[in-house]
C-alpha positions as a Markdown table, in Angstrom:
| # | Residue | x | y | z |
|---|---|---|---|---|
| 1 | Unk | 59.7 | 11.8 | 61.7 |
| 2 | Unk | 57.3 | 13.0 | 59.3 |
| 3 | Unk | 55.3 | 16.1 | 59.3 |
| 4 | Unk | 52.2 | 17.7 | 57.3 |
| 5 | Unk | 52.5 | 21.4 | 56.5 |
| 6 | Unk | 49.6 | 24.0 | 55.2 |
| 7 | Unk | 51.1 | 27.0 | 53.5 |
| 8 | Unk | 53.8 | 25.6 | 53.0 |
| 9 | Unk | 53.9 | 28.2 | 49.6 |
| 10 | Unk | 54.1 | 31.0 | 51.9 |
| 11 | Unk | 57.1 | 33.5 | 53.3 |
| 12 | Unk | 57.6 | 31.4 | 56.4 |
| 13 | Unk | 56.5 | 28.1 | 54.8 |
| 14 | Unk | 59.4 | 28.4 | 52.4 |
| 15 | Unk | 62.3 | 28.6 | 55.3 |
| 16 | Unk | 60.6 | 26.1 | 56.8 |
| 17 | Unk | 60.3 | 23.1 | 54.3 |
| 18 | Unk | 64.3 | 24.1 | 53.7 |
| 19 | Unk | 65.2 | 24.1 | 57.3 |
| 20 | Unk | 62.9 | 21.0 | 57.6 |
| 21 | Unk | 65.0 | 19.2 | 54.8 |
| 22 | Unk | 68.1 | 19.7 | 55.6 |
| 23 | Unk | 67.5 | 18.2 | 59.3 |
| 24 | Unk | 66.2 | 14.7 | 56.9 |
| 25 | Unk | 62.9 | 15.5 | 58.3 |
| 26 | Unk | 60.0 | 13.9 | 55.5 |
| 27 | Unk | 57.6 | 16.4 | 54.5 |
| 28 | Unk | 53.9 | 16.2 | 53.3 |
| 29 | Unk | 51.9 | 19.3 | 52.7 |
| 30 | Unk | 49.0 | 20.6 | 51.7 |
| 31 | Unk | 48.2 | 23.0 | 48.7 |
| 32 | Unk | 45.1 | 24.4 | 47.3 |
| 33 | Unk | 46.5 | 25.0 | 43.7 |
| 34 | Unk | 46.8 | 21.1 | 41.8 |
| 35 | Unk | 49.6 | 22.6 | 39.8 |
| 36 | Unk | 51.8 | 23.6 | 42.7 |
| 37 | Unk | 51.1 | 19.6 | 43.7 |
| 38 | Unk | 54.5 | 17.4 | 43.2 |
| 39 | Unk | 56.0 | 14.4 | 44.5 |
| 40 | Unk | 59.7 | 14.3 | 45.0 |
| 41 | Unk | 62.0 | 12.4 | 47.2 |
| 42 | Unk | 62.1 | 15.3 | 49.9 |
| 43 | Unk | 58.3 | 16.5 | 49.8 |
| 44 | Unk | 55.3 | 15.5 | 48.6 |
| 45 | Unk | 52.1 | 17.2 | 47.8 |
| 46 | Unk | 48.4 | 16.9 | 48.1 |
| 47 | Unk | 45.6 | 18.6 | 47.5 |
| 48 | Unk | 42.4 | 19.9 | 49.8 |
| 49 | Unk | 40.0 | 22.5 | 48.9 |
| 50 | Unk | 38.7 | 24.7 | 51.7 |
| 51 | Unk | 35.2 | 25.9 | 50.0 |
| 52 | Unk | 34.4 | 22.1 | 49.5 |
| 53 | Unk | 35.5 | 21.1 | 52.4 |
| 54 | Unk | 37.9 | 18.1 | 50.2 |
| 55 | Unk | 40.9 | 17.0 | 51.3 |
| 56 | Unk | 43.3 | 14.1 | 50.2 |
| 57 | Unk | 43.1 | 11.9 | 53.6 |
| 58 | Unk | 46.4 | 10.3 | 52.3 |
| 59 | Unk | 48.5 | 12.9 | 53.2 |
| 60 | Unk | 47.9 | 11.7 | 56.8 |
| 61 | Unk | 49.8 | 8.7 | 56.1 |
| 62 | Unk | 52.9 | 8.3 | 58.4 |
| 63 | Unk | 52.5 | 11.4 | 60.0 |
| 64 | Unk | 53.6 | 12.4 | 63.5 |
| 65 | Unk | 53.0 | 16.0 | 63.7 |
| 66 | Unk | 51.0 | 19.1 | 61.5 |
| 67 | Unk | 52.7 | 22.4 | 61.5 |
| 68 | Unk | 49.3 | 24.8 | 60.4 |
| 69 | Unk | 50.9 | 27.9 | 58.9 |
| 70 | Unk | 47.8 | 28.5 | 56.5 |
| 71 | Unk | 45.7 | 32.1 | 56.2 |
| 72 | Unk | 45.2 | 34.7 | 54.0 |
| 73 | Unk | 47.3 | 37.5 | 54.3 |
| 74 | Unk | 46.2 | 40.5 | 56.7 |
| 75 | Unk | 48.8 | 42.8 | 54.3 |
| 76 | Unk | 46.2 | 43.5 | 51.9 |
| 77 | Unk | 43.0 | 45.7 | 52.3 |
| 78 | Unk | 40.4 | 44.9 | 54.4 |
| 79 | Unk | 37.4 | 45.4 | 53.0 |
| 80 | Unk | 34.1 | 43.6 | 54.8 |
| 81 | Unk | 34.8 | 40.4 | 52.0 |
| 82 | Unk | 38.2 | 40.5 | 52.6 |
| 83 | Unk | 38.2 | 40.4 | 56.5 |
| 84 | Unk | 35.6 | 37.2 | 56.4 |
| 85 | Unk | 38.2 | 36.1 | 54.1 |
| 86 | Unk | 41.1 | 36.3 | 56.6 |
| 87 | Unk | 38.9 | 34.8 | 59.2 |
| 88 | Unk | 37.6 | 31.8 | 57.4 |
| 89 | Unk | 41.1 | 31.0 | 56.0 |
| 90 | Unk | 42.3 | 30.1 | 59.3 |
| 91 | Unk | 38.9 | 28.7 | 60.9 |
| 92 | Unk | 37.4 | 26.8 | 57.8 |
| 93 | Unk | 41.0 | 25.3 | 57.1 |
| 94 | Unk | 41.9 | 24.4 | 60.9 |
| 95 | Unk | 37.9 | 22.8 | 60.7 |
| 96 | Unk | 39.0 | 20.9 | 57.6 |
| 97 | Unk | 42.5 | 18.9 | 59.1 |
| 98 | Unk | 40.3 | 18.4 | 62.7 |
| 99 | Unk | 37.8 | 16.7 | 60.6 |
| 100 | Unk | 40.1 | 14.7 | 58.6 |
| 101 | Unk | 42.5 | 13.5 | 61.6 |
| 102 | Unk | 38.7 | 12.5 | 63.6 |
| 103 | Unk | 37.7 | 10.7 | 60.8 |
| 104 | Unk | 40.5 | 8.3 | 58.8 |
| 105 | Unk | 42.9 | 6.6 | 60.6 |
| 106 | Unk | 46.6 | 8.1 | 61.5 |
| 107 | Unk | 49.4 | 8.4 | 64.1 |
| 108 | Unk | 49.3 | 12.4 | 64.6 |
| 109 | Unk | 50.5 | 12.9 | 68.0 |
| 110 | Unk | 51.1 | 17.0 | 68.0 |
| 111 | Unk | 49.4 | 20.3 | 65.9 |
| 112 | Unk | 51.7 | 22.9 | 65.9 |
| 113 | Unk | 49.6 | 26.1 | 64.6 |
| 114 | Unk | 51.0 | 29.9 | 63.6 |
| 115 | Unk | 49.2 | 32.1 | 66.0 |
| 116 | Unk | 50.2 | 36.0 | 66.2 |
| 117 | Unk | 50.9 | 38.3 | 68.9 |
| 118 | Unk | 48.0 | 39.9 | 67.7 |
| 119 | Unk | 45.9 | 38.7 | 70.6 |
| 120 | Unk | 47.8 | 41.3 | 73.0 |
| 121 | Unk | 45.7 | 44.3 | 73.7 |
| 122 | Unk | 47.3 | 47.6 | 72.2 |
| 123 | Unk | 49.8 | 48.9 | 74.7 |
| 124 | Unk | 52.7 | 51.3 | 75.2 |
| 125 | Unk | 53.7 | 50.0 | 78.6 |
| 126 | Unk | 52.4 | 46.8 | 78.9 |
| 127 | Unk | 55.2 | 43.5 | 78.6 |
| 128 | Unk | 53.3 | 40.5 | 77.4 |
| 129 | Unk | 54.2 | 36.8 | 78.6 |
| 130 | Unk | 52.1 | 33.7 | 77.4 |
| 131 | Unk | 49.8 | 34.2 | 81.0 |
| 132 | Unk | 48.3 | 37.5 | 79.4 |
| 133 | Unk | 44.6 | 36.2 | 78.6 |
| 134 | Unk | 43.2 | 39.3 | 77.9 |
| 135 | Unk | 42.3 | 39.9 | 73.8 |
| 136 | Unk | 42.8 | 42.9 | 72.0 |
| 137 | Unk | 39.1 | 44.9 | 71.2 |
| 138 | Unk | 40.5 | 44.8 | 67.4 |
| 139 | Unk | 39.6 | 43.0 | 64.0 |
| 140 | Unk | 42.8 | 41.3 | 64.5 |
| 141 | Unk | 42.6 | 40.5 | 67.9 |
| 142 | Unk | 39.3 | 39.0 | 67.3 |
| 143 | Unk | 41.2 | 36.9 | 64.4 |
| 144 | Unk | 43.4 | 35.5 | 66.4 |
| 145 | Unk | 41.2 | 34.7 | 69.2 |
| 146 | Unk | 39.0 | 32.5 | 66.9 |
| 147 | Unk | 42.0 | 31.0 | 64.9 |
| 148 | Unk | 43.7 | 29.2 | 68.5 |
| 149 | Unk | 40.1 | 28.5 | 69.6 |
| 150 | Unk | 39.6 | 26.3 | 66.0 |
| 151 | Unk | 42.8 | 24.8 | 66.8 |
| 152 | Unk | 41.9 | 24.0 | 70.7 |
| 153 | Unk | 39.6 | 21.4 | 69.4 |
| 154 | Unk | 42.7 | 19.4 | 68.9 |
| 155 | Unk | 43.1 | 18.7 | 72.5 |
| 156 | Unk | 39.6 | 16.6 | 72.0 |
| 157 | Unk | 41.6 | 13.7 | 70.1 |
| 158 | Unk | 44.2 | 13.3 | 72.5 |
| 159 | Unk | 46.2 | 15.4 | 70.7 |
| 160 | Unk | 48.6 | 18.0 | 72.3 |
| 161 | Unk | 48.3 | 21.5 | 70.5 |
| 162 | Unk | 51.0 | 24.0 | 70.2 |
| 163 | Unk | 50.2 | 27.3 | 69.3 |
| 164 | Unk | 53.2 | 29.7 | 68.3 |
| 165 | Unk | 51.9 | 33.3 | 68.1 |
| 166 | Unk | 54.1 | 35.6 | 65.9 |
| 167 | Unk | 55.3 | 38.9 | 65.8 |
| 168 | Unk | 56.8 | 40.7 | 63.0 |
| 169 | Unk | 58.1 | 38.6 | 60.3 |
| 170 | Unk | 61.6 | 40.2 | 59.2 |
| 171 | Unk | 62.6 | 38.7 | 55.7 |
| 172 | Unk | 64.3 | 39.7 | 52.3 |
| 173 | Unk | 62.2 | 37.5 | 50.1 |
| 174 | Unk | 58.9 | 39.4 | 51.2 |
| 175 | Unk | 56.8 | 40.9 | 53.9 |
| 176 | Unk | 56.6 | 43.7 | 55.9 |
| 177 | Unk | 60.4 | 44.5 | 55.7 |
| 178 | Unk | 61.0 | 45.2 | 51.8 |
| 179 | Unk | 57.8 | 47.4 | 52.2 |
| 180 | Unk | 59.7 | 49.4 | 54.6 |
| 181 | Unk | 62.6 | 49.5 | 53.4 |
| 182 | Unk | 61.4 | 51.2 | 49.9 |
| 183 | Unk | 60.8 | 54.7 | 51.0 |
| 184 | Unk | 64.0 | 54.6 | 53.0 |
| 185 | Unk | 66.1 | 53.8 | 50.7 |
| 186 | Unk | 64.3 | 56.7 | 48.5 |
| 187 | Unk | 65.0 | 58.8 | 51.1 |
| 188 | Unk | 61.7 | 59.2 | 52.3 |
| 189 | Unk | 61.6 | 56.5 | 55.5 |
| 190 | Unk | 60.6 | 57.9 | 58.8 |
| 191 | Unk | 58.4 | 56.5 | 61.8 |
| 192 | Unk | 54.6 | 56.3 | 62.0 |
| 193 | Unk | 52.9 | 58.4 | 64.3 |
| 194 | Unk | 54.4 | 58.8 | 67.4 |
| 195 | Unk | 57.1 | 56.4 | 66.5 |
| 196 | Unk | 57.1 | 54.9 | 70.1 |
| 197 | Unk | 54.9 | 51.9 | 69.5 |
| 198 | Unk | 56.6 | 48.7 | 70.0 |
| 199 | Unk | 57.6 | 45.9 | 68.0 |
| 200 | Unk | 58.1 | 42.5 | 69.1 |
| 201 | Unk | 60.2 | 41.2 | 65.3 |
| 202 | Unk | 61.7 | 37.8 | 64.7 |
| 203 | Unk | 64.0 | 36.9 | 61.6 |
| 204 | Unk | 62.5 | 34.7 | 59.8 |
| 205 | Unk | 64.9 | 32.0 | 59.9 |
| 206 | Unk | 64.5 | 32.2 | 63.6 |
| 207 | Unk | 61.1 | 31.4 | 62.8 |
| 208 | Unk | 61.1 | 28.4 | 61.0 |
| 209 | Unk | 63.7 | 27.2 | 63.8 |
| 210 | Unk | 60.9 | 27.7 | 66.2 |
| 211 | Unk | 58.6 | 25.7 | 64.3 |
| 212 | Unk | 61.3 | 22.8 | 63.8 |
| 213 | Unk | 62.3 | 23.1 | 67.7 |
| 214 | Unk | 58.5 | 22.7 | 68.8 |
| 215 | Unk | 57.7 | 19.9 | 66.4 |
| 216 | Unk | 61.0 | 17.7 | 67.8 |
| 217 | Unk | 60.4 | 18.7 | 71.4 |
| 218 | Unk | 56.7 | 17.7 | 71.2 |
| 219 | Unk | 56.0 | 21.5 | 72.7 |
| 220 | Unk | 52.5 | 21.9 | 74.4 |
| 221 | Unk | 50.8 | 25.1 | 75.0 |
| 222 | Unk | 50.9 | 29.0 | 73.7 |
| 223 | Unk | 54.9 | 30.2 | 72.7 |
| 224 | Unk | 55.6 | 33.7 | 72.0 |
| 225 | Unk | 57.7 | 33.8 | 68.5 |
| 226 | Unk | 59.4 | 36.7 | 69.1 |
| 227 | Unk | 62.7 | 38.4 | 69.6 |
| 228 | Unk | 64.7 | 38.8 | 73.3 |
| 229 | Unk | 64.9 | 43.0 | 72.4 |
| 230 | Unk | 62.1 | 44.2 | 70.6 |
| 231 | Unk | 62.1 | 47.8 | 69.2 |
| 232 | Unk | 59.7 | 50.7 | 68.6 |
| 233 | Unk | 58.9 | 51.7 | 65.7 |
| 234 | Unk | 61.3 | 54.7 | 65.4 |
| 235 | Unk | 63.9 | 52.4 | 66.8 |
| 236 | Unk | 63.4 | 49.9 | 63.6 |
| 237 | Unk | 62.8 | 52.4 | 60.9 |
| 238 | Unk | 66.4 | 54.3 | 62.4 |
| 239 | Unk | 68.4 | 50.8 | 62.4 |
| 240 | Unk | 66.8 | 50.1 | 58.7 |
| 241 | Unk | 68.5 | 53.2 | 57.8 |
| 242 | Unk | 71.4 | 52.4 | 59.1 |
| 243 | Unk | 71.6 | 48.8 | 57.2 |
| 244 | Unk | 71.3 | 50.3 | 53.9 |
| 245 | Unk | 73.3 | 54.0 | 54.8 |
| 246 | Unk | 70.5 | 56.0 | 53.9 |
| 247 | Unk | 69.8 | 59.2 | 56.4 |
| 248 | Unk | 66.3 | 60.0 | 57.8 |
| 249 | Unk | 65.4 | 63.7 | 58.0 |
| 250 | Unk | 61.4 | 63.3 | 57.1 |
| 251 | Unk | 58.9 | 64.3 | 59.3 |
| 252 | Unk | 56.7 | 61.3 | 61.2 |
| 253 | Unk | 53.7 | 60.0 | 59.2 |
| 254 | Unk | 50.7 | 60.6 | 60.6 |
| 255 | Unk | 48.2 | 58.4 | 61.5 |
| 256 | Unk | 44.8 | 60.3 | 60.0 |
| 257 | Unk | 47.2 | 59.7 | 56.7 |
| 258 | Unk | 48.1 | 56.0 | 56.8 |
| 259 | Unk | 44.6 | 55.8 | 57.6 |
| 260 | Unk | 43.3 | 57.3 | 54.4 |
| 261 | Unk | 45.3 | 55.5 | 52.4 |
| 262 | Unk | 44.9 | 52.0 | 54.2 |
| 263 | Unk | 41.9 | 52.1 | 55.8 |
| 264 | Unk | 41.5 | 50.1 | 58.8 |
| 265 | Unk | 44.4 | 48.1 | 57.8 |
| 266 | Unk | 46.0 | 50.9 | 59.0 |
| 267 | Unk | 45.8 | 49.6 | 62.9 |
| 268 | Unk | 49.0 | 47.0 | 61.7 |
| 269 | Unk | 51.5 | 50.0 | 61.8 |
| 270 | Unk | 50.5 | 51.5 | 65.1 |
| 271 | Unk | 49.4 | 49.1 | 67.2 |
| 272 | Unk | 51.9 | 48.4 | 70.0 |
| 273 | Unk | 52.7 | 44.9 | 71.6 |
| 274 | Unk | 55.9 | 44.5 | 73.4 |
| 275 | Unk | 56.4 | 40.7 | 73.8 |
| 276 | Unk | 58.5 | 38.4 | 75.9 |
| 277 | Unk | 60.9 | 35.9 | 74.3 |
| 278 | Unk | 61.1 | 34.3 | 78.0 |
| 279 | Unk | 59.2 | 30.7 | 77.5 |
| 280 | Unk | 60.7 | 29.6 | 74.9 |
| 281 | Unk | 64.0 | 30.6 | 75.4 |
| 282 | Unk | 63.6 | 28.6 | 78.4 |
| 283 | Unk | 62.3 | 25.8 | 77.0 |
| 284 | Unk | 65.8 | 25.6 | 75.4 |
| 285 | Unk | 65.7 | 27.3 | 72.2 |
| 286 | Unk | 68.5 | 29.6 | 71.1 |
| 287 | Unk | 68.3 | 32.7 | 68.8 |
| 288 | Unk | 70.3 | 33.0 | 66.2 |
| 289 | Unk | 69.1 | 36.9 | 65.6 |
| 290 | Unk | 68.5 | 38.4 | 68.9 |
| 291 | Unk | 69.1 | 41.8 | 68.2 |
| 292 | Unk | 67.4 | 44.0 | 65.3 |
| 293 | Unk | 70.7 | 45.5 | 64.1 |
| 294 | Unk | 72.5 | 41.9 | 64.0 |
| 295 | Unk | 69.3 | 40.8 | 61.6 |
| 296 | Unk | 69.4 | 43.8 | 59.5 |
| 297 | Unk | 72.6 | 42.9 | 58.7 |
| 298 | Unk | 72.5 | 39.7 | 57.6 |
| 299 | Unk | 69.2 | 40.1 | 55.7 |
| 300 | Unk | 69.7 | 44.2 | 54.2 |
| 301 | Unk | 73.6 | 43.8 | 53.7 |
C-alpha cells in the first residue's frame, strides 16, 4: 500500500507519517517548501505550489489512497486576509489534487480528508452523530462546510471520499494543549466563561490511528474523530491541573476579555460541540485514550 499525504509537516502529520512507517506502509507527500523536499527509503517528497496552481503529477505514482490533512492554522488571528487564507488553504489545495488525479493517470482508489467538528452548530445540550446536517452560523462552520464540499468532488472519479472531522487535538509537541497548560502551571489556569461548554478531544496518537484505520479499511463517508467521554471546559482545565499538581483558585475568564484580546478568534474557546465517538467505534476501531485523565497522563506526566 502506498499513500500521498498533504501536511504531512504539521502536528498531526508528524504522528501520522511515524505510525504510517512503522505499519511498512510507503509514503509520498506533498510539501510547499523545496527544502523540506527529500527522498528516503521510507518517504519521499514532492513539491506543489497552491498560488500557481503546480504540482509534481509524479507523486501519484503507485498510489492507492491520499490522506488531505493540509490548511492553514485557525490558531492564529483572524484578520479579513487571514480568514480567506484559512479558507483557500483547504479549498484551493483540495482543487489542486482533484485536478491532478482527473488529469494524469493513477490507481487512487480512496481520499481520506481532515474535516473538524466545527460543522456542529454551537450547543450546550445538543449530542452530535455523523446524521447532524445542520452547519454552524459561524466563520468556522462556514470553513468547514466548504472544505468537505471541495473534497465531495472526489466522488465524481469514482473515487470513495472519507471525510474525518476532528475535535480537539490533545498533544505535547504543540497545539491547543501546551497553550493551556502555561497559565496553569503559573498558577493562573481556570475555565473560560461559563466553563460548561463542551469539548469533544482526541489524543493525537488516537488520531493518526484513525487516519491509518480509515485508509486500510477503505472507510467511506463522514467519521467523527473524537473521544467516547468528552469534557467541558471546566472539566478539562480541572484534570490539566490535576496532571501537572498545580491548584486552581482563579476566577473564570470572561468572554468580553478573551474577546479583546483574540478577537473573533475568540469563538474557538467557547463554542460548545459535544460529539459522538459511536461510528467509528463501531466500524471497529479501538481507542487507546478514551478518557481525558488517562491522556493527560501519558502526554503531561
Amino acid at each position: 500500500m502506498r499513500v500521498l499525504i498533504t501536511g504531512a509537516t504539521g502536528l498531526v502529520g508528524n504522528e501520522l507519517m511515524t505510525l504510517l512507517e512503522k505499519n511498512g506502509i510507503e509514503i509520498h507527500y506533498l510539501s510547499t517548501s523545496k527544502s523540506k523536499i527529500i527522498c528516503g527509503t521510507k518517504a519521499k517528497g514532492f513539491y506543489w505550489n497552491l498560488q500557481n496552481a503546480t504540482i509534481d503529477e509524479s507523486c501519484l505514482e503507485g498510489v492507492d489512497t491520499i490522506i488531505h490533512l493540509a490548511g492553514a492554522t485557525v490558531s492564529k488571528r483572524w484578520t479579513a486576509a487571514y480568514k480567506q487564507e484559512i479558507i483557500e488553504s483547504r479549498v484551493l489545495s483540495t482543487r489542486l489534487l482533484f485536478n491532478a488525479v482527473k488529469n494524469y493517470p493513477n490507481q487512487v482508489k480512496q481520499i481520506v480528508s481532515a474535516s473538524a467538528i466545527g460543522i456542529y452548530p454551537d450547543s450546550l445540550t445538543a449530542f452530535y452523530s455523523e446524521d447532524d446536517k445542520a452547519v454552524d452560523n459561524s466563520f468556522l462552520g462556514q470553513v468547514v462546510f466548504k472544505w468537505e464540499e471541495s473534497v465531495d468532488a472526489f466522488k465524481r472519479l469514482n473515487i470513495k471520499v472519507c471525510k474525518i472531522r476532528i475535535g480537539l487535538v490533545l498533544s505535547n509537541k504543540g497545539g491547543a494543549l501546551l497553550e493551556m497548560v502555561k497559565p496553569v502551571k503559573l498558577g493562573f489556569g481556570s475555565p473560560f466563561g461559563s466553563g460548561k461548554q463542551m469539548q469533544s478531544w482526541i489524543h493525537v496518537t488516537d488520531l493518526a490511528s484513525i487516519f491509518v484505520f480509515a485508509s486500510q479499511n477503505q472507510l467511506e463517508g463522514v467519521y467523527n474523530a473524537v473521544a467516547p467521554h468528552p469534557v467541558s471546559n471546566t472539566e478539562l482545565t480541572k484534570a490539566i491541573a490535576k496532571a501537572v499538581k498545580k491548584p486552581l483558585f482563579m476566577p473564570n475568564i470572561p468572554r468580553f476579555a478573551m474577546r479583546m484580546i483574540l478577537g473573533e478568534m475568540h469563538e474557538l474557546l467557547f463554542s460548545s460541540q459535544k460529539v459522538s465517538a459511536q461510528k467509528i467505534q463501531q466500524a471497529g476501531f479501538q481507542f487507546q485514550y478514551s478518557t481525558v485523565d488517562k491522556a493527560l497522563e501519558n502526554l503531561l506526566t
